[in-house]
KOLBA-361472 format. One record per residue: residue in one letter; z, y, x of N, C-alpha, C, O in turn. Coordinates in steps of 0.2 Angstrom, whole numbers, plus 5000, padded with zeros to 4 digits. Example, Ala and Ser with C-alpha at 12.3 -4.5 7.8 and 13.67 -1.06 7.14 Angstrom:
<sites>
+------+------+------+------+------+------+------+------+------+------+------+------+------+
: type :  n.z :  n.y :  n.x : ca.z : ca.y : ca.x :  c.z :  c.y :  c.x :  o.z :  o.y :  o.x :
+------+------+------+------+------+------+------+------+------+------+------+------+------+
:    A : 5039 : 4972 : 5066 : 5039 : 4978 : 5062 : 5039 : 4984 : 5066 : 5042 : 4983 : 5071 :
:    S : 5035 : 4989 : 5064 : 5036 : 4995 : 5068 : 5039 : 5000 : 5064 : 5040 : 5006 : 5067 :
+------+------+------+------+------+------+------+------+------+------+------+------+------+
</sites>
This chain:
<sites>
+------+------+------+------+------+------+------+------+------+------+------+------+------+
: type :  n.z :  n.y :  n.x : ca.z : ca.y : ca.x :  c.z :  c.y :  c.x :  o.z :  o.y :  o.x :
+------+------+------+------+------+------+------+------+------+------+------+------+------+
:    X : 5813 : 5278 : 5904 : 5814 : 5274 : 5898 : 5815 : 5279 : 5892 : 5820 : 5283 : 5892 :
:    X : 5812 : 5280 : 5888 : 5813 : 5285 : 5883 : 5816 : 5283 : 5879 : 5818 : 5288 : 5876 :
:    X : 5820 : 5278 : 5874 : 5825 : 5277 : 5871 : 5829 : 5268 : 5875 : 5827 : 5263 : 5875 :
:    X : 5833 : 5269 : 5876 : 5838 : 5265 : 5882 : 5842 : 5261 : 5877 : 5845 : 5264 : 5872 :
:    X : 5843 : 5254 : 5876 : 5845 : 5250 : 5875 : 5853 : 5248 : 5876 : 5857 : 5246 : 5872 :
:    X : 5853 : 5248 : 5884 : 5859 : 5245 : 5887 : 5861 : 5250 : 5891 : 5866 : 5249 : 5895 :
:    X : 5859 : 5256 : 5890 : 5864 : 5260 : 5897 : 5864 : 5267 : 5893 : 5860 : 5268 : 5888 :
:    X : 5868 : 5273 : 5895 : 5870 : 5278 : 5893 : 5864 : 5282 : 5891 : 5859 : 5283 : 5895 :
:    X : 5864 : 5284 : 5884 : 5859 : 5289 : 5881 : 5857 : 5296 : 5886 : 5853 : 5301 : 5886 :
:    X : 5860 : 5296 : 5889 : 5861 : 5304 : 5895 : 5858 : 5302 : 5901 : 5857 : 5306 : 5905 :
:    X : 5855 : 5295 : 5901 : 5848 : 5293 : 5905 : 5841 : 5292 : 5902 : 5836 : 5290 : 5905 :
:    X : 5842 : 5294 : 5895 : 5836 : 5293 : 5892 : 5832 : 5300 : 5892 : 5835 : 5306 : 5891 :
:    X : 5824 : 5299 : 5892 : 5819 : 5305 : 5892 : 5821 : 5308 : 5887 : 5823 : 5314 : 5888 :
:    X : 5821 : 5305 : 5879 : 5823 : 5310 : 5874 : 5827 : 5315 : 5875 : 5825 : 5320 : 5872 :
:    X : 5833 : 5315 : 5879 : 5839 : 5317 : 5882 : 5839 : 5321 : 5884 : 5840 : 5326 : 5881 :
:    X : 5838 : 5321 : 5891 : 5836 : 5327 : 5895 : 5829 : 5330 : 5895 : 5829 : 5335 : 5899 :
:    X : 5824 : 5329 : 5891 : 5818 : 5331 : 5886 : 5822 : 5340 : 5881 : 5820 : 5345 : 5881 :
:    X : 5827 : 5336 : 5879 : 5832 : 5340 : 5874 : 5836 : 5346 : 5879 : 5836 : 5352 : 5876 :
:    X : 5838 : 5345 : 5884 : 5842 : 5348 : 5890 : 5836 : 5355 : 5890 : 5837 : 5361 : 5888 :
:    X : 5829 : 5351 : 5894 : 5824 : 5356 : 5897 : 5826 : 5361 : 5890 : 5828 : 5366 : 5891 :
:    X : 5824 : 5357 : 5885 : 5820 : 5360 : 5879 : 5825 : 5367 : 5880 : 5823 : 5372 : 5883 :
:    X : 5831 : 5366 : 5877 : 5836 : 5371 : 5875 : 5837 : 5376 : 5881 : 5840 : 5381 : 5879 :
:    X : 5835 : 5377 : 5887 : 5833 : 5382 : 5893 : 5828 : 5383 : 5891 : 5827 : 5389 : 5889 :
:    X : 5822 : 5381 : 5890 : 5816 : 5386 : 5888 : 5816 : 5389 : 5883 : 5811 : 5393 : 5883 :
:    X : 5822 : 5389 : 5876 : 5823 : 5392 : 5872 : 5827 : 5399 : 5873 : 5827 : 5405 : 5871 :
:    X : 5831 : 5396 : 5878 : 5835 : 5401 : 5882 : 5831 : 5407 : 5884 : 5832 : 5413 : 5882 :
:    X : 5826 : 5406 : 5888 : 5823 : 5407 : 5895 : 5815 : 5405 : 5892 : 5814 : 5399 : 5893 :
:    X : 5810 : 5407 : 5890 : 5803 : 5407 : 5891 : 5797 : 5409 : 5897 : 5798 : 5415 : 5899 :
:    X : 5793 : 5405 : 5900 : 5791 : 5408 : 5906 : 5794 : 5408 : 5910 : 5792 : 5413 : 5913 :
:    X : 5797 : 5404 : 5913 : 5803 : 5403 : 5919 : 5799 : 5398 : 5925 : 5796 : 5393 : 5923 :
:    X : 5798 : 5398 : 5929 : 5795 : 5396 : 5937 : 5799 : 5388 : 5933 : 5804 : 5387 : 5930 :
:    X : 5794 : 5384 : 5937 : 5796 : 5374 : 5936 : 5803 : 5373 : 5942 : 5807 : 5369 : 5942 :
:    X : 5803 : 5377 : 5947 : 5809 : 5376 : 5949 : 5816 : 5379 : 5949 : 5821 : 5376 : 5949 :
:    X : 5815 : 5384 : 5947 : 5820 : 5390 : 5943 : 5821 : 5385 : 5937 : 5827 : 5385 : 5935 :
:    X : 5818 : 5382 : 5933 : 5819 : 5379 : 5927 : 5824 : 5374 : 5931 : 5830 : 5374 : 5930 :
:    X : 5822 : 5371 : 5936 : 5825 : 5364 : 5937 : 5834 : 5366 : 5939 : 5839 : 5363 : 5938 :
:    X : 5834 : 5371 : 5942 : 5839 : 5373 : 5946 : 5844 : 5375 : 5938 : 5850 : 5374 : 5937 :
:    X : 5841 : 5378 : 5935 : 5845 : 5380 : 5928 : 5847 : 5371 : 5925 : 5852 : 5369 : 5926 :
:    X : 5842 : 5368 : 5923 : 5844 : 5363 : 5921 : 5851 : 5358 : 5925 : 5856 : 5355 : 5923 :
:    X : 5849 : 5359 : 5933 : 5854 : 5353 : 5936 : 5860 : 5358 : 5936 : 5865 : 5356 : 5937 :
:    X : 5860 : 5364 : 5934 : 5868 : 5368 : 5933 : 5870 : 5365 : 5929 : 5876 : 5363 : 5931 :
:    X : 5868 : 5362 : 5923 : 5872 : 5359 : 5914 : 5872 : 5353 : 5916 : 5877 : 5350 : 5915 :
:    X : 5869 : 5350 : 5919 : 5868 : 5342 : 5918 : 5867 : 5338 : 5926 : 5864 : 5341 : 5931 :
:    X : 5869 : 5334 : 5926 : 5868 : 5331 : 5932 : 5860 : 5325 : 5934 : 5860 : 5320 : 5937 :
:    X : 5856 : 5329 : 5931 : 5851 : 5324 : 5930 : 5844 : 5326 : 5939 : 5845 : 5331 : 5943 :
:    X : 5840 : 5320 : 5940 : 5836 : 5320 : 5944 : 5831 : 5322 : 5944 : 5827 : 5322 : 5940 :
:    X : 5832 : 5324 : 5950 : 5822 : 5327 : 5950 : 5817 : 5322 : 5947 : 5813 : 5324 : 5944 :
:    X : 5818 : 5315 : 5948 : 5812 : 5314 : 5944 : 5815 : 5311 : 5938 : 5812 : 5306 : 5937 :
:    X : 5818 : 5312 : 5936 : 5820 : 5311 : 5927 : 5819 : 5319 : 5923 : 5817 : 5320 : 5918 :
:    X : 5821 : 5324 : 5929 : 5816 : 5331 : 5927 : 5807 : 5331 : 5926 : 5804 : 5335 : 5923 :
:    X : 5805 : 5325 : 5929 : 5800 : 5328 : 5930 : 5796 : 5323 : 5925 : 5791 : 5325 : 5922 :
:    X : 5798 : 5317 : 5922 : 5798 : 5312 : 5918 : 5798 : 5316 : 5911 : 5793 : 5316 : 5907 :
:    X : 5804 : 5320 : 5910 : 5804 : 5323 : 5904 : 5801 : 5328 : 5902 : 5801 : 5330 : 5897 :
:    X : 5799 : 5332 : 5908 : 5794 : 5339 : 5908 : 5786 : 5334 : 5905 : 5782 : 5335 : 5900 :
:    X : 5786 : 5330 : 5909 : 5781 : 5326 : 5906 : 5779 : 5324 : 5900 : 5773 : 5326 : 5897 :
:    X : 5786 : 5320 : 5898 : 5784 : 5318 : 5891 : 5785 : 5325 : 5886 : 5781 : 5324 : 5880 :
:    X : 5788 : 5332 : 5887 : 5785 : 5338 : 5883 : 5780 : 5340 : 5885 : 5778 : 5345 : 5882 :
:    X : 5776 : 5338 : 5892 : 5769 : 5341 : 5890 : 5764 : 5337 : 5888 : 5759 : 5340 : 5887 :
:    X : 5765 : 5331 : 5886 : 5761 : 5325 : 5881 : 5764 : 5325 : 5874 : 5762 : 5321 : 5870 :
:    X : 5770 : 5330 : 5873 : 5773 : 5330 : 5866 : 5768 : 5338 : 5862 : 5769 : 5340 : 5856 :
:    X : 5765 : 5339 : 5865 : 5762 : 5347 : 5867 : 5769 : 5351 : 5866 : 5769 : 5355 : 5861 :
:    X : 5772 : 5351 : 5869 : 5781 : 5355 : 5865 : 5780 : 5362 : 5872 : 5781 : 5368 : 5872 :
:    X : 5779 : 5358 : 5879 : 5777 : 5362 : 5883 : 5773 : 5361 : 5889 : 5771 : 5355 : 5891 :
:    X : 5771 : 5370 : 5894 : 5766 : 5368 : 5897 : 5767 : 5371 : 5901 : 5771 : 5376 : 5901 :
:    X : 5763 : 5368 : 5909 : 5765 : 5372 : 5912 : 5759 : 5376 : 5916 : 5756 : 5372 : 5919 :
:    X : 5756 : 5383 : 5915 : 5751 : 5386 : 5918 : 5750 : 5385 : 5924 : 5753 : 5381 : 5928 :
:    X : 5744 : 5389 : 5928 : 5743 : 5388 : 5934 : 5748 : 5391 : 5939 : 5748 : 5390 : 5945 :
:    X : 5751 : 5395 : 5936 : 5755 : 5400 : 5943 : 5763 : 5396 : 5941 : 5768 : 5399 : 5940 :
:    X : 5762 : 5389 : 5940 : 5769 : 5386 : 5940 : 5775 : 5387 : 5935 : 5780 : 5383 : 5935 :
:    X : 5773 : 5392 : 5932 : 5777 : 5393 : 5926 : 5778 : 5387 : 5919 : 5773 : 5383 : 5917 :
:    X : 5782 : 5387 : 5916 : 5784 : 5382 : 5910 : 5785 : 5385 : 5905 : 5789 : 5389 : 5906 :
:    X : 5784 : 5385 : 5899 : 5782 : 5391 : 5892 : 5783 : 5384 : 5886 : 5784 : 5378 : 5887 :
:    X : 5782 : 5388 : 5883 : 5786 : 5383 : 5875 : 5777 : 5384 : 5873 : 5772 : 5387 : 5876 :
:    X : 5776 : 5380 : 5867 : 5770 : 5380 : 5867 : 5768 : 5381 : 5858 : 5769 : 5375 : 5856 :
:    X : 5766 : 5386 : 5854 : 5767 : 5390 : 5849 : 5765 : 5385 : 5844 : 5765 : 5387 : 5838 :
+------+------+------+------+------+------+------+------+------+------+------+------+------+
</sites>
């Protein structure tokens, strides 16, 4: 759900979209798993709400993730 109507904004894609974002500002070039495990430290979100929102910033072109797995901001 990227903008949530009836239930907590802190389940929506925008939201945890924002979460990744601000670690990859942190942290550029970071492994997609090492990302996840930084992420689930701040926030209690799910693997597949991570990977929903990893999603929607690589269809935002915001980021991407190369062949050797890693995830990078995108210039």
């Amino acid at each position: 759900m990227l903008l949530p109507r009836d239930i907590n904004p802190e389940l929506s894609i925008y939201y945890n979209g924002a979460i990744i974002l601000q670690q990859l500002i942190k942290e550029d070039n970071v492994d997609i798993i090492n990302l996840y495990r930084n992420v689930k430290n701040e926030s209690n979100m799910s693997l597949n709400t991570y990977m929903l929102s990893l999603d929607w910033l690589f269809l935002s072109d915001i980021a991407v993730v190369n062949e050797s797995g890693e995830v990078k901001l995108c210039s």
